[in-house]
C-alpha positions as CSV (number, residue, x, y, z in Angstrom):
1,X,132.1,32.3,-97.3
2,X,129.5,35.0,-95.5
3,X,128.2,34.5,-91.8
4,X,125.0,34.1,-94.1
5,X,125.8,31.1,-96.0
6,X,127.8,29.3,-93.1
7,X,124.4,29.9,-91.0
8,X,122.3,28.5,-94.0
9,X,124.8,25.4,-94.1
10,X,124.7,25.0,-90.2
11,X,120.9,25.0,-90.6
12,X,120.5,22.8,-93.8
13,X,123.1,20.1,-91.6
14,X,121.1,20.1,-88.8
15,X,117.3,19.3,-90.5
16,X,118.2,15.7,-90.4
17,X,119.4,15.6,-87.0
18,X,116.1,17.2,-86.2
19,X,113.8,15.3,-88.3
20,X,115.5,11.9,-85.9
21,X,115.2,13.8,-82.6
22,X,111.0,14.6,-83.0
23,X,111.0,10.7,-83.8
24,X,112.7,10.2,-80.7
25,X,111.1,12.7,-78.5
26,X,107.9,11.0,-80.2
27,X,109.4,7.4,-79.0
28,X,109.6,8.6,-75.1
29,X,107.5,9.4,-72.7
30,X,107.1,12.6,-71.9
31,X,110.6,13.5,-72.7
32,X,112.6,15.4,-70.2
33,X,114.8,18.8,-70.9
34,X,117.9,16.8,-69.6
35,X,117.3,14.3,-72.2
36,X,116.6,16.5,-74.4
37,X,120.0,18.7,-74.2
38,X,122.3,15.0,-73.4
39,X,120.9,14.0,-77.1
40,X,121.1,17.7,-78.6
41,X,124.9,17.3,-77.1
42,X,125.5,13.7,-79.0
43,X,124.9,14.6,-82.0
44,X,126.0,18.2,-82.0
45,X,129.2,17.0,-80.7
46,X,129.4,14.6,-83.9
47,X,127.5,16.6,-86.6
48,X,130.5,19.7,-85.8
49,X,133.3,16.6,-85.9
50,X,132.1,15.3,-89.2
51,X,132.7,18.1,-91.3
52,X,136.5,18.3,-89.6
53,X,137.1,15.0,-91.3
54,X,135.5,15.7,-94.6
55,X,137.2,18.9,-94.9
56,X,140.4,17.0,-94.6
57,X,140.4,14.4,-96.8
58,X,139.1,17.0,-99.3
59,X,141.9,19.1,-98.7
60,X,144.0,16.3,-99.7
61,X,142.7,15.7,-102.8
62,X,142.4,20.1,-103.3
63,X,145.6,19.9,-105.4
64,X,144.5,17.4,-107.9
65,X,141.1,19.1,-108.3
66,X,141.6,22.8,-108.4
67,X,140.1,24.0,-111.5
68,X,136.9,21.6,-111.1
69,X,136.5,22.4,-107.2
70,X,133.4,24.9,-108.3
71,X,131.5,21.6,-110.0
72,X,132.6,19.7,-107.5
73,X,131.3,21.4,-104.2
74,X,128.1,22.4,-106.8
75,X,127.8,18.5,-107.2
76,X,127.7,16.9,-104.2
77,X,126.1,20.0,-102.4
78,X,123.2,19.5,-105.4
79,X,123.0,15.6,-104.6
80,X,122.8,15.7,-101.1
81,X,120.0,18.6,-101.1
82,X,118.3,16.1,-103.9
83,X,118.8,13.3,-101.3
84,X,116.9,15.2,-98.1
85,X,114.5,16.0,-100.6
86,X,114.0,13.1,-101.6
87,X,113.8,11.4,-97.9
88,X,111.4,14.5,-97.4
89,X,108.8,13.3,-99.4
90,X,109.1,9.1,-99.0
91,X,106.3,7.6,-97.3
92,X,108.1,4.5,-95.3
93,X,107.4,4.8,-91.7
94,X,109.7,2.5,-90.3
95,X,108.9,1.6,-86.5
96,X,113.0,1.6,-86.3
97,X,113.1,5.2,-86.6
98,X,111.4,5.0,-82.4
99,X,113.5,2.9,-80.1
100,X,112.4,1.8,-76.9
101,X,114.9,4.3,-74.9
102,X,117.9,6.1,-75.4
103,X,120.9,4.4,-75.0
104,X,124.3,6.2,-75.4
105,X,125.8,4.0,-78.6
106,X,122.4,4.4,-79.9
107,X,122.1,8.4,-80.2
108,X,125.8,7.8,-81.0
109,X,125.3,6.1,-84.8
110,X,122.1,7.6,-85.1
111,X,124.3,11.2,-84.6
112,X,126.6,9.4,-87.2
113,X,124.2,8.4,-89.8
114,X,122.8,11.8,-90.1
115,X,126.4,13.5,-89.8
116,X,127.5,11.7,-93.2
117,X,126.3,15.0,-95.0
118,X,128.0,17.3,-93.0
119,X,131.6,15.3,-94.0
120,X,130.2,15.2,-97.4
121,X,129.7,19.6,-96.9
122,X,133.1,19.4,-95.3
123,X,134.8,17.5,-98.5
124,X,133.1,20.1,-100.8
125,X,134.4,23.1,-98.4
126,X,137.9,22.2,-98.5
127,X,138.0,22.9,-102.4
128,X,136.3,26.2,-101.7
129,X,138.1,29.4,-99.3
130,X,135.8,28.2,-96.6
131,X,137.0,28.5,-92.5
132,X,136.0,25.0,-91.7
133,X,136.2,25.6,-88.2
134,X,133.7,28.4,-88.1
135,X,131.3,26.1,-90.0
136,X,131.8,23.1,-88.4
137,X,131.5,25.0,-85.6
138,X,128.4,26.3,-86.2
139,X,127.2,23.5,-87.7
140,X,127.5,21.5,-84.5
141,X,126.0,24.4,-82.3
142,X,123.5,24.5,-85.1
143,X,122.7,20.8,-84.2
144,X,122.8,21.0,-80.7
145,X,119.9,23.4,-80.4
146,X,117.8,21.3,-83.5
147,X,118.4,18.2,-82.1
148,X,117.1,19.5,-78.0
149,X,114.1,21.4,-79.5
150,X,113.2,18.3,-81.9
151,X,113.2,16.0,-78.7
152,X,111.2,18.2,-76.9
153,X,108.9,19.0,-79.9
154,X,108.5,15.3,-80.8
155,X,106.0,14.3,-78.0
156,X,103.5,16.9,-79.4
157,X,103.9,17.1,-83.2
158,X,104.9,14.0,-84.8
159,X,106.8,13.1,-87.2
160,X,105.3,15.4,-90.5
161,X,107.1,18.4,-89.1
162,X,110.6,16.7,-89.3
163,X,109.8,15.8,-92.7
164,X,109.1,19.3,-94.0
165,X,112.2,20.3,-92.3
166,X,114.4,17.9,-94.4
167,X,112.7,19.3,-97.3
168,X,114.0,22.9,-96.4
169,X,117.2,21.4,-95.7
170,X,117.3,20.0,-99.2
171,X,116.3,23.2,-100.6
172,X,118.9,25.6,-99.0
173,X,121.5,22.7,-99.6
174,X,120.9,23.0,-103.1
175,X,120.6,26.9,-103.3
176,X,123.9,26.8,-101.6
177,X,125.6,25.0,-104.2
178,X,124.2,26.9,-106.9
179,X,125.4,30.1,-105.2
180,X,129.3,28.9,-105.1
181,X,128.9,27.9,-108.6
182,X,127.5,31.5,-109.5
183,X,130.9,33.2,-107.7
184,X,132.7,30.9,-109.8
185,X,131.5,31.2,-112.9
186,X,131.1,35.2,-112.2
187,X,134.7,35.7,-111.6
């Protein structure tokens, strides 16, 4: 995989990261730099983890799925850009989405719940000649500065801008997957 892709993944993870942070920056008052970068490092931390896991368990299973691993990385790359896509465009505004502070455990399931992707991305990588390190690497960096400026955005723009970012995220997800089946195929 290409610096451009893994950037394009890193970037596509960390949309629905950022979409959660403007909601929280939205939630606070005024929200702070310092809690800005302390959230940005929660969930960067866990976003660049995620992948780790997924590319393991996918590795295990690399064996039994070799000549499918092109459909299968296509696949679930294709759902999960369907799925931002999809959350891009609903219209439930759930006052869940803006909690009354920022608590640690908090930022640390909400950094969870939007991580789930990036171990799906990390399943799909291990069937692929991918350096998961590099991506989850970059993934998490990736993260960390989404998730700070989202914070700090949130107080001023709302929540429509996280929304079209998801949709992007959808987008490249999906491109993504089309573009490893396209190497595969082309071989």
């Amino acid at each position: 995989m290409n610096f451009l892709a893994t950037a394009a993944i890193a970037l596509a993870m960390s949309t629905d990261a950022f979409a959660v942070a403007i909601g929280k920056g939205a939630a606070l008052q005024r929200p702070q730099l310092r809690e800005a970068l302390r959230t940005g490092a929660i969930f960067g931390v866990i976003e660049g983890l995620t992948p780790l896991l997924g590319w393991a368990l996918g590795h295990a299973a690399a064996p039994y799925v070799d000549a499918w691993d092109h459909w299968i990385a296509f696949t679930l790359l294709g759902v999960l850009g369907l799925r931002m896509i999809r959350e891009s465009v609903s219209a439930d505004e759930d006052e869940e989405d803006k909690p009354q502070r920022h608590g640690f455990w908090l930022l640390a399931i909400t950094g969870f719940a939007t991580s789930i992707d990036a171990m799906v991305v990390g399943a799909g990588l291990a069937l692929v000649d991918a350096n998961i390190f590099t991506t989850a690497g970059a993934i998490g960096l990736a993260t960390f500065v989404m998730v700070t400026l989202g914070v700090m955005l949130g107080r001023g723009l709302g929540r429509i801008v996280g929304k079209r970012a998801e949709l992007m995220g959808g987008l490249v997800l999906i491109g993504i997957g089309c573009l490893i089946l396209y190497e595969h195929i082309g071989r």
